[in-house]
C-alpha positions as CSV (number, residue, x, y, z in Angstrom):
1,X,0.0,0.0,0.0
2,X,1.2,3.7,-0.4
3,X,1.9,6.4,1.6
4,X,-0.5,9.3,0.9
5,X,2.3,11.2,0.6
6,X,3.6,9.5,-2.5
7,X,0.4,9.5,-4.5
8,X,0.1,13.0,-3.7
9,X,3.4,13.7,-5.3
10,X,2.9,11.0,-8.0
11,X,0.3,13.3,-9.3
12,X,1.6,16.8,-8.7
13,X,4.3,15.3,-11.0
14,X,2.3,14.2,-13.2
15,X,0.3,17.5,-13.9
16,X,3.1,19.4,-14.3
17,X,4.1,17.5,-17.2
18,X,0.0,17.4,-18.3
19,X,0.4,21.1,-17.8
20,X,2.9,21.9,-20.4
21,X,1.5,19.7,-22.5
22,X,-2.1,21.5,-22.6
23,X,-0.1,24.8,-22.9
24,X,1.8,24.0,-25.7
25,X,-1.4,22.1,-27.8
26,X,-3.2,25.3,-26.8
27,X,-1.2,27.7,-28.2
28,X,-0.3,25.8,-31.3
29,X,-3.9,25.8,-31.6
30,X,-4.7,29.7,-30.8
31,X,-1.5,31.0,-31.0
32,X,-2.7,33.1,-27.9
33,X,-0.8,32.4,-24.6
34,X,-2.7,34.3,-22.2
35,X,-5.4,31.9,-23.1
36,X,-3.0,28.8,-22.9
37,X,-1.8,29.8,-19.6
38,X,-5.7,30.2,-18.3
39,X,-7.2,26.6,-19.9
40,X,-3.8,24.7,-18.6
41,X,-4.0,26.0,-15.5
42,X,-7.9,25.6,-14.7
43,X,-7.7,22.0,-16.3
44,X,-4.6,21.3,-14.4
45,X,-6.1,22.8,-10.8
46,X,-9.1,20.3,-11.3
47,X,-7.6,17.2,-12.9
48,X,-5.0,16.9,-10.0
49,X,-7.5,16.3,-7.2
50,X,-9.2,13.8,-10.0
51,X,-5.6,12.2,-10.0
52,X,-5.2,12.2,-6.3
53,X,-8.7,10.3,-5.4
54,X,-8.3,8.2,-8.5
55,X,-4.7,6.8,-6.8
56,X,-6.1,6.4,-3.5
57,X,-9.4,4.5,-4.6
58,X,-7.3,2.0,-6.4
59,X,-4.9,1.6,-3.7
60,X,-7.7,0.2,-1.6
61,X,-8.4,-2.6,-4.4
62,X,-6.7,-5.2,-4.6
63,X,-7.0,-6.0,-7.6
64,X,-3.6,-7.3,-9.2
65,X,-2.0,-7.0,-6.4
66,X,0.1,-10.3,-4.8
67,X,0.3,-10.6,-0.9
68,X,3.5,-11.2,0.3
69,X,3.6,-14.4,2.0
70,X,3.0,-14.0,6.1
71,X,6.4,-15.8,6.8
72,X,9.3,-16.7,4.8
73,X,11.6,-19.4,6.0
């Protein structure tokens, strides 16, 4: 199981690269940055606490997951 620590910065990682990403597809697109800058960052600001509850619901499955044995010898 994870630390809710280490989701947390799982996804703050994870947006930041999102985040450049919807900037630069943004602007290629409108060729407006000001407007790049506001649709990555709202996206961003949302999709991260998405990210964050999405980690921690499937780290209470167990789906795929292989217990360790209770003793080893």
């Amino acid at each position: 199981m994870e630390h809710p620590k280490r989701s947390l910065v799982k996804a703050i990682t994870w947006r930041v690269i999102a985040f450049l990403v919807t900037i630069i597809v943004v602007y290629a697109y409108s060729r407006d940055i000001k407007e790049s800058l506001v649709v990555g960052v709202t996206a961003n600001s949302i999709k991260i606490f998405l990210y964050y509850a999405h980690e921690r619901i499937w780290n209470r499955i167990k789906f795929g997951r292989v217990e360790p044995p209770e003793y080893q010898i």
